[in-house]
N, C-alpha and C positions, 0 to 999 in steps of 0.2 A: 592299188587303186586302178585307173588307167588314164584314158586321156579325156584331158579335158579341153573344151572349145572355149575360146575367148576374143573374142571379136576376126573370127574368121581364121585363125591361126592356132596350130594344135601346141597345146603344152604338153611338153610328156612329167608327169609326177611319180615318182618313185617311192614305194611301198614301204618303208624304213620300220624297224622295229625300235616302237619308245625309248626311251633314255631309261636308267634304271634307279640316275638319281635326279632330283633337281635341278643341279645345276648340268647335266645333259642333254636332260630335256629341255631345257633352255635354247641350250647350244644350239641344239637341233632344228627349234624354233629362227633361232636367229638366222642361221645358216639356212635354212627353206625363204624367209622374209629375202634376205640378201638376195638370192638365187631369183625370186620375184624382179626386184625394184631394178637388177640390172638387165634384164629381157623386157621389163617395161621403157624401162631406158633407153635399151638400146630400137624396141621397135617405137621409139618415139609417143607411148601411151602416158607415160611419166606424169604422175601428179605434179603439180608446183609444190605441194608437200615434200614431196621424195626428190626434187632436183634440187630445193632449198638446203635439204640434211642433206648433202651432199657435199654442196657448195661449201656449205660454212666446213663439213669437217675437212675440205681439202684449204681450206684458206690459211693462212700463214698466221693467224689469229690465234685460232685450234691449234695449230701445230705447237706455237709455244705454249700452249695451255697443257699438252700433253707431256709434252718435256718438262715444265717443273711438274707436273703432278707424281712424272716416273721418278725428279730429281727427291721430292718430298717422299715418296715413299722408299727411298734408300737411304734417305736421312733417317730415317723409322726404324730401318732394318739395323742402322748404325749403332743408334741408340739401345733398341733394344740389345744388339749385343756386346755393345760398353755394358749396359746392367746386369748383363749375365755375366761377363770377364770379373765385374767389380763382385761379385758375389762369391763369386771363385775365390778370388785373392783376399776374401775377408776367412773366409774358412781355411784360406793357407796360413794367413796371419794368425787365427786362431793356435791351429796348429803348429806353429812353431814357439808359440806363445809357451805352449804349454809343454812342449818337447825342452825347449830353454827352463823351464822352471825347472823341469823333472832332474836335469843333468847338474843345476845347480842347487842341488838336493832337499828342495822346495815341497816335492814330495808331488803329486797329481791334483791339483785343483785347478780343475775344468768348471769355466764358465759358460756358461751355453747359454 
């Protein structure tokens, strides 16, 4: 690109190649908007939009909103892998199920 003017002060913007999937391009999105809201910020341009999102996500509010949200999704991460262990050990169970039959000359009936 090159430079652009915006109330008497040069931006400089930089020429970046797309993202290749969605969610980089996103990224990339977000990461240009950020790059914005704190040079509006800082040269005092700042929407009350943009000083409001700011406010709240530095408030001690947010903050524990974002802490259970991390603590809820390791509780998720927990869960899902207690169901994966338990699935495990049901196939182990199987398996010895049928290893015990086999020795106690039961012969191989596999239930599945």
């Amino acid at each position: 690109m090159g430079r652009v003017r915006s109330q008497g002060e040069a931006i400089e913007t930089v020429k970046r190649r797309p993202g290749l999937t969605p969610e980089s391009r996103e990224n990339q999105v977000i990461s240009i908007a950020m790059d914005l809201a704190e040079k509006m910020m800082a040269n005092g341009t700042a929407s009350s939009q943009v000083i409001t999102h700011f406010l709240k996500q530095g408030s001690p509010k947010a903050k524990k909103e974002m802490e259970i949200l991390e603590k809820q999704s390791q509780l998720i991460d927990a869960k899902i892998e207690s169901i994966r262990s338990l699935q495990g050990m049901d196939t182990m169970y199987k398996e010895a199920l049928n290893a015990m039959r086999s020795y106690s000359g039961g012969g191989d009936t596999s239930e599945d």
